[in-house]
PyMOL Python script that loads the backbone (N, CA, C, O; Angstrom):
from pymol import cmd

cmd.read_pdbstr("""\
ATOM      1  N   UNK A   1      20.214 -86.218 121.078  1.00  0.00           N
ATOM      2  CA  UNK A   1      21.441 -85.685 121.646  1.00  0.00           C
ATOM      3  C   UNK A   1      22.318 -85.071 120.553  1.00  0.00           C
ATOM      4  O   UNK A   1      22.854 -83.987 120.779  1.00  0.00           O
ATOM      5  N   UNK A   2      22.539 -85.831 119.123  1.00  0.00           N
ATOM      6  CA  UNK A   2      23.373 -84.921 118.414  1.00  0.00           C
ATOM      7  C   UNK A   2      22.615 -83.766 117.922  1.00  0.00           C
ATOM      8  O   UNK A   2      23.184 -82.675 117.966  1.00  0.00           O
ATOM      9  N   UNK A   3      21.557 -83.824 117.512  1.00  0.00           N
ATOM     10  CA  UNK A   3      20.905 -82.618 117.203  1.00  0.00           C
ATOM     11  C   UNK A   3      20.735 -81.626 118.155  1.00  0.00           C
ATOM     12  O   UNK A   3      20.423 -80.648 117.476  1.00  0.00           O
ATOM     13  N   UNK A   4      20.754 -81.246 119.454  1.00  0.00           N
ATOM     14  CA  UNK A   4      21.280 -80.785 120.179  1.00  0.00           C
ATOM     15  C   UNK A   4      22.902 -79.993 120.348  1.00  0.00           C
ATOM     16  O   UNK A   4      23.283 -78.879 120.709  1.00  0.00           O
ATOM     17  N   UNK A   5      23.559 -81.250 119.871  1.00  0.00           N
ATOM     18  CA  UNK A   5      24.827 -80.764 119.649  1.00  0.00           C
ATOM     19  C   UNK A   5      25.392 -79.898 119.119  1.00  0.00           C
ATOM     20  O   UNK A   5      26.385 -79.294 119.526  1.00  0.00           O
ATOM     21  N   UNK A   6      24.581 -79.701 117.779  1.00  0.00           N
ATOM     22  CA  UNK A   6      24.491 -79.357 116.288  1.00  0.00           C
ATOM     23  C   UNK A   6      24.235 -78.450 116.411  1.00  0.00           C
ATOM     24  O   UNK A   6      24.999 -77.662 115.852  1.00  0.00           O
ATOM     25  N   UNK A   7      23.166 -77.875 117.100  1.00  0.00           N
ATOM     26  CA  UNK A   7      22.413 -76.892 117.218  1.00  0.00           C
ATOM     27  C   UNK A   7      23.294 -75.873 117.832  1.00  0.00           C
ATOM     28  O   UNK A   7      23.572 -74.738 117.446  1.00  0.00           O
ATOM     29  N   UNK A   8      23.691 -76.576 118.936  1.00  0.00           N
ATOM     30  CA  UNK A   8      24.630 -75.415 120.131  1.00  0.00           C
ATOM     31  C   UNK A   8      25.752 -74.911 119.636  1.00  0.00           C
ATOM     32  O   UNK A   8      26.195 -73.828 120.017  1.00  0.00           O
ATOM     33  N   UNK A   9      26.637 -76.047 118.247  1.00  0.00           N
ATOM     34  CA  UNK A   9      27.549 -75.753 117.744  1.00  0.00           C
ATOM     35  C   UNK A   9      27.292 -74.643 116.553  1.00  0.00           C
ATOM     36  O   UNK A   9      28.127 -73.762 116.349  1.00  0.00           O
ATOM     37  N   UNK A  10      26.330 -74.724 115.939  1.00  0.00           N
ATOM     38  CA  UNK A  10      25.774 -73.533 114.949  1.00  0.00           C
ATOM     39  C   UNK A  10      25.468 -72.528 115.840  1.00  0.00           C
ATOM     40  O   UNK A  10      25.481 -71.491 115.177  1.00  0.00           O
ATOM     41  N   UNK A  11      25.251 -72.324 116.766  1.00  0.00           N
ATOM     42  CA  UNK A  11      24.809 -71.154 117.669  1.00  0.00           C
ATOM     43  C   UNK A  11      25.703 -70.826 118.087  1.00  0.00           C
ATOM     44  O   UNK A  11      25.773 -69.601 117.982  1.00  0.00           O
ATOM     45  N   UNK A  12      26.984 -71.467 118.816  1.00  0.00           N
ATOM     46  CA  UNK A  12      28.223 -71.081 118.798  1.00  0.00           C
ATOM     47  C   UNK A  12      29.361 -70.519 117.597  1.00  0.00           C
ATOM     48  O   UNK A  12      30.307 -69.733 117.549  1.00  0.00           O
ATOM     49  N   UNK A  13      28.723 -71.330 116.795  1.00  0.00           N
ATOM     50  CA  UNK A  13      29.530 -70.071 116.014  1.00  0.00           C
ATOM     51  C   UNK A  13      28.804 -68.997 115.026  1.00  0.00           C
ATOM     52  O   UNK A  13      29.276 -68.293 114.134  1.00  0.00           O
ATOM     53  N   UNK A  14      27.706 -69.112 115.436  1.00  0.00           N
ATOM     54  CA  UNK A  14      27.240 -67.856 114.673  1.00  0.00           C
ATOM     55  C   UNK A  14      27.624 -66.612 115.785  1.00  0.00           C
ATOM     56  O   UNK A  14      27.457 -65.451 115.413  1.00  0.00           O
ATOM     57  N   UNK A  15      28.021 -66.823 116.834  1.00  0.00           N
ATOM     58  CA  UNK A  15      27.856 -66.087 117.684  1.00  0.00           C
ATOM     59  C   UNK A  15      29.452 -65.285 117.606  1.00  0.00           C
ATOM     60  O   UNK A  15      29.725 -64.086 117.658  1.00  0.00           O
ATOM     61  N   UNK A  16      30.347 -66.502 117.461  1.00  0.00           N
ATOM     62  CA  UNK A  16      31.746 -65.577 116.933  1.00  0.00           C
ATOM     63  C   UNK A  16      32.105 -65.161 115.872  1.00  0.00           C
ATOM     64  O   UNK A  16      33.114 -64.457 115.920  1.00  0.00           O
ATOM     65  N   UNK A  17      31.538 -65.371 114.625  1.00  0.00           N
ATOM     66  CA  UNK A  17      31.306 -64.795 113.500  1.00  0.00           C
ATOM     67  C   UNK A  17      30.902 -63.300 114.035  1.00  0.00           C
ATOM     68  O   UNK A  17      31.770 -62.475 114.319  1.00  0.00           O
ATOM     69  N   UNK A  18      29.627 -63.056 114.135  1.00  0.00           N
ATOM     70  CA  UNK A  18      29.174 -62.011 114.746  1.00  0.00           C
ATOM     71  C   UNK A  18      30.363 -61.175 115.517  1.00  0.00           C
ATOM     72  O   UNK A  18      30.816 -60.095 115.135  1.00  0.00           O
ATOM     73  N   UNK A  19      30.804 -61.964 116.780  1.00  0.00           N
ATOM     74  CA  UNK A  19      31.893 -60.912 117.749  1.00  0.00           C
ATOM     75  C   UNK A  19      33.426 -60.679 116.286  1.00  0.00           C
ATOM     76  O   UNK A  19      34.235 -59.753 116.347  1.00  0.00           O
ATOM     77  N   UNK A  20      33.430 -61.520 115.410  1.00  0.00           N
ATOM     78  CA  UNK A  20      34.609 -60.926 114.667  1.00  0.00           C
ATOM     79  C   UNK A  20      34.032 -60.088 113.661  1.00  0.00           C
ATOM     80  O   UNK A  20      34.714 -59.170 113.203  1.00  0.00           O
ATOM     81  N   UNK A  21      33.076 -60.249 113.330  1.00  0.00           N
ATOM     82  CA  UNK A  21      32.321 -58.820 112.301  1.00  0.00           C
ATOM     83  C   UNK A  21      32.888 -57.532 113.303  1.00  0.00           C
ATOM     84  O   UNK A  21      33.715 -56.677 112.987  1.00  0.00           O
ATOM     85  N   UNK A  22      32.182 -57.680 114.584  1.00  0.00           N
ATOM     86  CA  UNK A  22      31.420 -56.583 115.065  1.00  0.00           C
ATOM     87  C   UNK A  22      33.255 -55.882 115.461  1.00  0.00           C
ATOM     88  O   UNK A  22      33.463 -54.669 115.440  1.00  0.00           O
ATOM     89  N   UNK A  23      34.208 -56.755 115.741  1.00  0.00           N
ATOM     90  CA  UNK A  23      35.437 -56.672 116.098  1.00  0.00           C
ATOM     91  C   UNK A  23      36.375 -55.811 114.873  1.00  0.00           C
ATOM     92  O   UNK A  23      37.137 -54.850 114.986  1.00  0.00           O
ATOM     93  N   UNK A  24      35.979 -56.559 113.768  1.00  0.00           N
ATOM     94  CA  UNK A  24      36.825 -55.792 112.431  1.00  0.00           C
ATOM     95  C   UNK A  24      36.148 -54.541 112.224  1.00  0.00           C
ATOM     96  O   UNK A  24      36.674 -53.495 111.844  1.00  0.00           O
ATOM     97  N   UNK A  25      34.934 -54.734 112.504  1.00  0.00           N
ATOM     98  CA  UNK A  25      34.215 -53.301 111.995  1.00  0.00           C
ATOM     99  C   UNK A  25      34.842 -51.732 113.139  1.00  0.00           C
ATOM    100  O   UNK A  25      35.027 -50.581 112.742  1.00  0.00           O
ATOM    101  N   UNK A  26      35.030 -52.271 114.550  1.00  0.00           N
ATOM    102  CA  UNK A  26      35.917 -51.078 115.268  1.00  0.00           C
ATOM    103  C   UNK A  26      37.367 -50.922 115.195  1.00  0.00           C
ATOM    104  O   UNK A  26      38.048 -49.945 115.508  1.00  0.00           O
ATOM    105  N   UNK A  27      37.701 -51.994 114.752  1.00  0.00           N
ATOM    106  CA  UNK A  27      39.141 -51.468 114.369  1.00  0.00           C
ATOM    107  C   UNK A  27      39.390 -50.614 113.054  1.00  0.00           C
ATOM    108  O   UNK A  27      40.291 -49.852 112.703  1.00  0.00           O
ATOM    109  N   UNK A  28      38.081 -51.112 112.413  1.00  0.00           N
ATOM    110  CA  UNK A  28      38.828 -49.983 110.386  1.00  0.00           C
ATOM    111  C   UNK A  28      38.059 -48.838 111.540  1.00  0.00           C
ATOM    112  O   UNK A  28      38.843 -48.294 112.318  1.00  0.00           O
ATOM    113  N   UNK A  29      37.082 -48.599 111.619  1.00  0.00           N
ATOM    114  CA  UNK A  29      37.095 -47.111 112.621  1.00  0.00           C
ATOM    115  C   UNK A  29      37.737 -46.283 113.668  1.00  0.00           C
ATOM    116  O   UNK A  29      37.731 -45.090 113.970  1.00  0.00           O
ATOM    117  N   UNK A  30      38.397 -47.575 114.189  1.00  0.00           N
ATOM    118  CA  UNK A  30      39.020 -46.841 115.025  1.00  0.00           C
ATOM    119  C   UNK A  30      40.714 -46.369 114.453  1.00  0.00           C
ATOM    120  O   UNK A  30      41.325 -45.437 114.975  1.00  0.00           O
ATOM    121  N   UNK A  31      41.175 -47.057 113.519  1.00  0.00           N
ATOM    122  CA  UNK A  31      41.989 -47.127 112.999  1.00  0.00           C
ATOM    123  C   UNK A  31      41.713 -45.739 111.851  1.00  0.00           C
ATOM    124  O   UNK A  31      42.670 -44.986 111.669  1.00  0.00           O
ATOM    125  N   UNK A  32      40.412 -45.461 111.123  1.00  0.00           N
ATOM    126  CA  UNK A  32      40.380 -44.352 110.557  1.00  0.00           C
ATOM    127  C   UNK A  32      40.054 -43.353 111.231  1.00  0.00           C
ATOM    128  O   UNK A  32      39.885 -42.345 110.546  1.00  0.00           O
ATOM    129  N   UNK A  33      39.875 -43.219 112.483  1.00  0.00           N
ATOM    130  CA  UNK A  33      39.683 -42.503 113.209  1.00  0.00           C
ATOM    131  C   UNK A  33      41.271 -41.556 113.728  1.00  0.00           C
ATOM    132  O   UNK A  33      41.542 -40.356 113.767  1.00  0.00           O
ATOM    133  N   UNK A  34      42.130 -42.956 114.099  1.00  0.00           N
ATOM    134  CA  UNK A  34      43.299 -42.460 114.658  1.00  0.00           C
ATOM    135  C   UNK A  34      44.182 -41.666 113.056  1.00  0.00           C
ATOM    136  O   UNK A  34      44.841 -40.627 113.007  1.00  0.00           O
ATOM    137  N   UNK A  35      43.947 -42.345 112.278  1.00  0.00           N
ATOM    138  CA  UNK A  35      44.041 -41.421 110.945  1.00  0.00           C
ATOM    139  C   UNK A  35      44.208 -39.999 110.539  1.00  0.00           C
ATOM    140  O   UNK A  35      45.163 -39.270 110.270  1.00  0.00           O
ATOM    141  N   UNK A  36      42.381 -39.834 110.621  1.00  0.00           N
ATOM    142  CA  UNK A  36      42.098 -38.569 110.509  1.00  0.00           C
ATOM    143  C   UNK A  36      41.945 -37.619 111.777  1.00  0.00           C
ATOM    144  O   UNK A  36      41.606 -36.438 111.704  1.00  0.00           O
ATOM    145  N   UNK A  37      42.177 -38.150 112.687  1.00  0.00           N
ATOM    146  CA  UNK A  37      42.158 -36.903 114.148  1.00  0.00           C
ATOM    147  C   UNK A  37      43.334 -36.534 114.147  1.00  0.00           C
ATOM    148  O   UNK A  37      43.659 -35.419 113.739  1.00  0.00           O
ATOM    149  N   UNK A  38      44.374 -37.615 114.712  1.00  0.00           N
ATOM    150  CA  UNK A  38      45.002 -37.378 115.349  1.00  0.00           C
ATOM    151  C   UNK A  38      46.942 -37.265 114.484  1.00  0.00           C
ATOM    152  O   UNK A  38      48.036 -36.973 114.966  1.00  0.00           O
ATOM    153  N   UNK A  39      46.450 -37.705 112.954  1.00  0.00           N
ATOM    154  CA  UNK A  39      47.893 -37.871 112.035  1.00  0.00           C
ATOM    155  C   UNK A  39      47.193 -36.811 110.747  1.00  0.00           C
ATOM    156  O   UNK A  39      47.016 -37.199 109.592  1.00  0.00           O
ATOM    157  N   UNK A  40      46.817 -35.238 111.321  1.00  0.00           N
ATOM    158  CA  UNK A  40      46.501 -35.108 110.348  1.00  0.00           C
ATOM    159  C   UNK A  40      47.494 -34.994 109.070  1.00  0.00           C
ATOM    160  O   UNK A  40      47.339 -35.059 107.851  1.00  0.00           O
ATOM    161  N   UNK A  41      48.180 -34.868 109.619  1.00  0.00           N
ATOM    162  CA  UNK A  41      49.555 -34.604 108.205  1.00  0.00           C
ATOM    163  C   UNK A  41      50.414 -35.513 107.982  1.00  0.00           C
ATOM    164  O   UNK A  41      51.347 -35.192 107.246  1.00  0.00           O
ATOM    165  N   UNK A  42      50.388 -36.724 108.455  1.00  0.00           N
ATOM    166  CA  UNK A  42      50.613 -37.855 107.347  1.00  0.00           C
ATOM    167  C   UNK A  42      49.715 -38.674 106.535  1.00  0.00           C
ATOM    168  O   UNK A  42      48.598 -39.172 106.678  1.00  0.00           O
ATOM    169  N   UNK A  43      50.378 -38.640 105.867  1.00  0.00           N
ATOM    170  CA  UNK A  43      49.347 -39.909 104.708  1.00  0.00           C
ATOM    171  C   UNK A  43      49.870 -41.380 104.685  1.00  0.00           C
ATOM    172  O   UNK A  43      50.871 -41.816 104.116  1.00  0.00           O
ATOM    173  N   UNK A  44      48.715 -42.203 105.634  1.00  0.00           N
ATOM    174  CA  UNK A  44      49.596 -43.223 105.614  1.00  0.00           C
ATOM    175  C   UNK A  44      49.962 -44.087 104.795  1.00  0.00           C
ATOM    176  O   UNK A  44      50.844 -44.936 104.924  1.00  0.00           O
ATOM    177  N   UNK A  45      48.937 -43.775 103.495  1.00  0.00           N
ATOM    178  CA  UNK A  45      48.689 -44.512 102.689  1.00  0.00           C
ATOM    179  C   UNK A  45      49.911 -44.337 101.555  1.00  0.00           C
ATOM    180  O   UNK A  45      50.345 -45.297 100.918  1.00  0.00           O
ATOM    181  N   UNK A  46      50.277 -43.311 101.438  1.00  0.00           N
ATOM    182  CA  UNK A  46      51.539 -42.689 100.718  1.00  0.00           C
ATOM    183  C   UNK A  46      52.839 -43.275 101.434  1.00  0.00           C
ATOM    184  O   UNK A  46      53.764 -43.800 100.814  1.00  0.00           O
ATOM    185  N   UNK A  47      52.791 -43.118 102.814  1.00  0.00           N
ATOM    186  CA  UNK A  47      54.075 -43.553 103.014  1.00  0.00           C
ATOM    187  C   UNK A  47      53.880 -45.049 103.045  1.00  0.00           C
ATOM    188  O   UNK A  47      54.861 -45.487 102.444  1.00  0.00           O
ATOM    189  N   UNK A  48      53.176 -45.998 103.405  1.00  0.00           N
ATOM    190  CA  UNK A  48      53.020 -47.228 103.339  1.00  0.00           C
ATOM    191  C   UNK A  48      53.576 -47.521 101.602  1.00  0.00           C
ATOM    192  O   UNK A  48      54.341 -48.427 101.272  1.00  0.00           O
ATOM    193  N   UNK A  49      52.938 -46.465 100.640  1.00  0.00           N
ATOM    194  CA  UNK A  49      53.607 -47.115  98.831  1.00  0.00           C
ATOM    195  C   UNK A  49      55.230 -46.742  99.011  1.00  0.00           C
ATOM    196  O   UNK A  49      56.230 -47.310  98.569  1.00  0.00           O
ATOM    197  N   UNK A  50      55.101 -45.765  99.693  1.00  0.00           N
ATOM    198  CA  UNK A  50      57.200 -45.201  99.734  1.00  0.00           C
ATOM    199  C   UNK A  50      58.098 -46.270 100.153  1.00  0.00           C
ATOM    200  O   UNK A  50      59.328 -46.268 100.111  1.00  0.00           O
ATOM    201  N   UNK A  51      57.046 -47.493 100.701  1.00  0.00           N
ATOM    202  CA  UNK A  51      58.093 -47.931 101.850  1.00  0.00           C
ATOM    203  C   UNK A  51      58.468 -47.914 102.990  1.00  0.00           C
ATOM    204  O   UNK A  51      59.398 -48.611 103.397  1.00  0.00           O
ATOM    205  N   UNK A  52      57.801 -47.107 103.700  1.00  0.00           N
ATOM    206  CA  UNK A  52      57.891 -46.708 105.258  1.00  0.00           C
ATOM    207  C   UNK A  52      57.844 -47.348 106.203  1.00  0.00           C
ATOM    208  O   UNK A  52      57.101 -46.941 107.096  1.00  0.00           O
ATOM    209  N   UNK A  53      58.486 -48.413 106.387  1.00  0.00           N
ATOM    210  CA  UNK A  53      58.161 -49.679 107.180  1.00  0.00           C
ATOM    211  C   UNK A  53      57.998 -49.123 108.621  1.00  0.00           C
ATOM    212  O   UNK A  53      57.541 -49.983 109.375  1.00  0.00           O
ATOM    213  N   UNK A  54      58.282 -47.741 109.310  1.00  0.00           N
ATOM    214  CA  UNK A  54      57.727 -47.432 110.768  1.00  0.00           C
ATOM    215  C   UNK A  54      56.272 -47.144 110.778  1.00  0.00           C
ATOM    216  O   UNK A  54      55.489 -47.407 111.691  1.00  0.00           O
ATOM    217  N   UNK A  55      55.949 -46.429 109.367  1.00  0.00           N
ATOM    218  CA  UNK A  55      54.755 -46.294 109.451  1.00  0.00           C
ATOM    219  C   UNK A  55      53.976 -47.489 109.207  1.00  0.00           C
ATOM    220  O   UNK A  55      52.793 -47.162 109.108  1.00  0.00           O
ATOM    221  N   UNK A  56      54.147 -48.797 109.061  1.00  0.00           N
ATOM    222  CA  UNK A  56      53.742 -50.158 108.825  1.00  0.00           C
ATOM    223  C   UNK A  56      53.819 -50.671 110.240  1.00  0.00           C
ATOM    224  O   UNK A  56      53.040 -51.487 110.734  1.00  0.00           O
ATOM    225  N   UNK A  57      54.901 -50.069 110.868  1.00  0.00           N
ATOM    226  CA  UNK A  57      54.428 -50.778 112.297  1.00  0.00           C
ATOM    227  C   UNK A  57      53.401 -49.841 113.119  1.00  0.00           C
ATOM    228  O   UNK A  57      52.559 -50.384 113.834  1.00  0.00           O
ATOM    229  N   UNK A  58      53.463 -48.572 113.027  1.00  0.00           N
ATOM    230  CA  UNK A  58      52.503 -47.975 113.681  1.00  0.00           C
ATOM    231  C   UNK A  58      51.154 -48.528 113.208  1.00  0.00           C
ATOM    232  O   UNK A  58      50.396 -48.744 114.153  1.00  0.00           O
ATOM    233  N   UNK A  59      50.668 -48.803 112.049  1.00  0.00           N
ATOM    234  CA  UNK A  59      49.520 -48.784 111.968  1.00  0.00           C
ATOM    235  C   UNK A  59      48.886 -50.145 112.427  1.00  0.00           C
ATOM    236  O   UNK A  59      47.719 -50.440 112.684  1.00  0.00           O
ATOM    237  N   UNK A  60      50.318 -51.046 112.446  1.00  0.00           N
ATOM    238  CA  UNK A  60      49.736 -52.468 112.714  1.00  0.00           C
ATOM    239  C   UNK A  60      49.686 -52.453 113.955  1.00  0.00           C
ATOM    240  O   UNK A  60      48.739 -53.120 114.372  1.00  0.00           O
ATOM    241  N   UNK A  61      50.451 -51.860 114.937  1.00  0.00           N
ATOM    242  CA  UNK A  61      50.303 -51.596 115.734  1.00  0.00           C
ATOM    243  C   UNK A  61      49.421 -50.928 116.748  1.00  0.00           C
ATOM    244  O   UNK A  61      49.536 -51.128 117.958  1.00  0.00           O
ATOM    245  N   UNK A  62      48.588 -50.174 116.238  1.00  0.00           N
ATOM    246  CA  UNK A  62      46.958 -49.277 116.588  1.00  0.00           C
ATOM    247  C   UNK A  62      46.314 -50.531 116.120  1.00  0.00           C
ATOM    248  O   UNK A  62      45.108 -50.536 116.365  1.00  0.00           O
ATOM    249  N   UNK A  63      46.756 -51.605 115.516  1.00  0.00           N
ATOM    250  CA  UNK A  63      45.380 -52.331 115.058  1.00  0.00           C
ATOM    251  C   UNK A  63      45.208 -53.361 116.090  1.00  0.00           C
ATOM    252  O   UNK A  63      44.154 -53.969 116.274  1.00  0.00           O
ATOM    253  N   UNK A  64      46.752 -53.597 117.036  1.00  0.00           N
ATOM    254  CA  UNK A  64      46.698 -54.776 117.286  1.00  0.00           C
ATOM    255  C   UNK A  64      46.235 -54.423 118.651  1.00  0.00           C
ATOM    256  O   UNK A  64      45.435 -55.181 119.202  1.00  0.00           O
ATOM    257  N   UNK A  65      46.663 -53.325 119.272  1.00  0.00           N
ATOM    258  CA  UNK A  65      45.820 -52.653 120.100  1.00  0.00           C
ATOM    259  C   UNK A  65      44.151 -52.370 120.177  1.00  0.00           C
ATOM    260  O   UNK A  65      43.584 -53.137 120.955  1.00  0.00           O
ATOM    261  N   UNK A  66      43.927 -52.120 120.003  1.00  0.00           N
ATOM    262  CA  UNK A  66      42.543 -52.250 118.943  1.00  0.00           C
ATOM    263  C   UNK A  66      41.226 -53.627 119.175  1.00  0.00           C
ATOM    264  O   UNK A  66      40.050 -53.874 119.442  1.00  0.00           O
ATOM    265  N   UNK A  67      42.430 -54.124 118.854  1.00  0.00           N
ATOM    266  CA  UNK A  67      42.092 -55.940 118.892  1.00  0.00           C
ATOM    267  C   UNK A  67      41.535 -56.176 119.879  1.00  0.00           C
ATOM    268  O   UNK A  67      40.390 -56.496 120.199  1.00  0.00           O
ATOM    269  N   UNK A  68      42.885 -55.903 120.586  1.00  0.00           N
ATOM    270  CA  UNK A  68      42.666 -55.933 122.161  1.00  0.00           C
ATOM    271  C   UNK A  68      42.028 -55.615 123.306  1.00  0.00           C
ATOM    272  O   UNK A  68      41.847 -56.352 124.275  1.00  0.00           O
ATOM    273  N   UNK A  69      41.689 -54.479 123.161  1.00  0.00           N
ATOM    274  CA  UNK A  69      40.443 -53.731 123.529  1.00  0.00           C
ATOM    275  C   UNK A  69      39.277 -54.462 123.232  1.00  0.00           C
ATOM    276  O   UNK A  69      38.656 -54.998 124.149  1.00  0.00           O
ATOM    277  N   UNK A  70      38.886 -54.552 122.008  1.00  0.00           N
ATOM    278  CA  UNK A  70      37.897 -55.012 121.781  1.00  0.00           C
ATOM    279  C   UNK A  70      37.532 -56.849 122.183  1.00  0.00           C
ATOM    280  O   UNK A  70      36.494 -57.344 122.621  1.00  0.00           O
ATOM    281  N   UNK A  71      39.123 -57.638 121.745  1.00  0.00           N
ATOM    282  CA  UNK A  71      38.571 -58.843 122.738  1.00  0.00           C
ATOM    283  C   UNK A  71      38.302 -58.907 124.128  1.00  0.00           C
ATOM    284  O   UNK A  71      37.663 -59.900 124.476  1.00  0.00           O
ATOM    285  N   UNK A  72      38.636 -58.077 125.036  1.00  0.00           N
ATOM    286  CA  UNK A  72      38.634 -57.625 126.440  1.00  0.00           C
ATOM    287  C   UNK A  72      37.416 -57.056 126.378  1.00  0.00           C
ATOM    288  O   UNK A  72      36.887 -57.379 127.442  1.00  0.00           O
ATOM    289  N   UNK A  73      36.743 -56.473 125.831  1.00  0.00           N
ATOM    290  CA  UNK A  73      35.699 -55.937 125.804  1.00  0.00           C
ATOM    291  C   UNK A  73      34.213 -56.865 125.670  1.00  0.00           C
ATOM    292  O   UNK A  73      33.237 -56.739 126.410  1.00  0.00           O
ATOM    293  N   UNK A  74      34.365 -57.914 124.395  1.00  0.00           N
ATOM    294  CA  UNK A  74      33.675 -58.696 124.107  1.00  0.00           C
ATOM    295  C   UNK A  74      33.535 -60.142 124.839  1.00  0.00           C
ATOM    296  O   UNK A  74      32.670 -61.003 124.685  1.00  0.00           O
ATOM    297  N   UNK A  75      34.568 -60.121 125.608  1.00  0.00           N
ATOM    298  CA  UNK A  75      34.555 -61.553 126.573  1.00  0.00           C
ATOM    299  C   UNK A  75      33.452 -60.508 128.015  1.00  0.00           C
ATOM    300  O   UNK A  75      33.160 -61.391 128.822  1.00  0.00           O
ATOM    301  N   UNK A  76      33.114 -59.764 128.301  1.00  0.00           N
ATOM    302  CA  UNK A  76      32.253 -59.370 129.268  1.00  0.00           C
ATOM    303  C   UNK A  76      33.350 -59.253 130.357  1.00  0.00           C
ATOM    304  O   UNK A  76      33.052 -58.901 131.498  1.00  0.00           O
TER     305      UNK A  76
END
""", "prot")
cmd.dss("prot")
cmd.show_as("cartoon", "prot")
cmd.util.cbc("prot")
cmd.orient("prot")
């Protein structure tokens, strides 16, 4: 019975390891995506060193969105 346990619990979390790989990996894309399409003429990376704290919420903001999608997505 515990080896059983053990088992289901290593399988369980290899399995959300996996959904948070697969989760971080669409947000830096989708996040460099919203980047380069759609901001072509800011740099966020410039204004993020200036200080730009709106542009700190926008981006955290596409991320957290993002998230979201994708946990909604990954629960089936």
């Amino acid at each position: 019975m515990e080896t059983e346990f053990l088992i289901a619990t290593l399988f369980n979390l290899g399995v959300n390891l996996l959904y948070t790989v697969v989760a971080l990996v669409i947000a830096v894309v989708a996040l460099t995506w919203v980047d380069r399409k759609l901001l072509k003429d800011v740099d966020i990376q410039q204004q993020l060193q200036n200080g730009n704290i709106a542009v700190a919420i926008f981006a955290s903001t596409v991320l957290l969105f993002v998230a979201l999608i994708v946990s909604f997505g990954l629960k089936g």
